[in-house]
C-alpha angles and dihedrals in degrees: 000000000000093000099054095035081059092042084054091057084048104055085046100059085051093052090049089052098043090053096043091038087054087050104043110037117353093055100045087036088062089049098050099036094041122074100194100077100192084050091058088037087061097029088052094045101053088053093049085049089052088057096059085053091055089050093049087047095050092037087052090053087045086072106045085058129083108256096037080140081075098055099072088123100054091049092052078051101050080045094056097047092048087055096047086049113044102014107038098026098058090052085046083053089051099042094049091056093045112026090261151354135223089005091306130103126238081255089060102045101047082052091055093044086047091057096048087051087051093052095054094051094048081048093050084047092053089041086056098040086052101049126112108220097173 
């Protein structure tokens, strides 16, 4: 149980980086790289969405494992990414073909799904700091 307990933490500091690593440097890096704006738009937000499959999928495995109480970060986390992906994105979607969506503008929206992002990794960061790898 020890190895795969290990291969658990793992698999969690990878997620945390990946998702650190998308919002710090690969996202704006597209944008700025990428002339085509819609196309990093697109490109940015499938990647974001993978992100929120990785979390599921580690969230998922949190609870097969003993000590998923534990684990009560990386679930906020794995919440806050869900709602970022399949509840506010595709308002931002909306809002970005007709000027806004649900009475906010693209601008809005994309503030609010940037926060959220903010928030799980704070909570992946929490979940880290927390944790006891002895």
């Amino acid at each position: 149980m020890t190895a795969i307990r290990n291969l658990f933490r793992l698999l969690l500091v990878f997620w945390a980086g990946s998702l650190w690593s998308l919002g710090a440097w690969v996202a704006p890096t597209l944008f700025h790289a990428q002339s085509d704006r819609h196309l990093a738009g697109v490109l940015t937000g499938r990647l974001f969405a993978i992100e929120t499959y990785v979390g599921v999928g580690v969230g998922v495995l949190a609870l097969l494992l003993p000590g998923r109480k534990r684990f009560v970060w990386g679930y906020l986390a794995v919440a806050l990414l869900a709602i970022n992906n399949w509840a506010l994105r595709p308002a931002m979607v909306a809002a970005h073909a007709r000027g806004e969506a649900v009475g906010l503008t693209f601008g809005a929206w994309h503030g609010a799904s940037a926060a959220l992002y903010a928030l799980a990794c704070l909570a992946l960061a929490l979940l880290i700091w927390n944790e006891d790898f002895r």
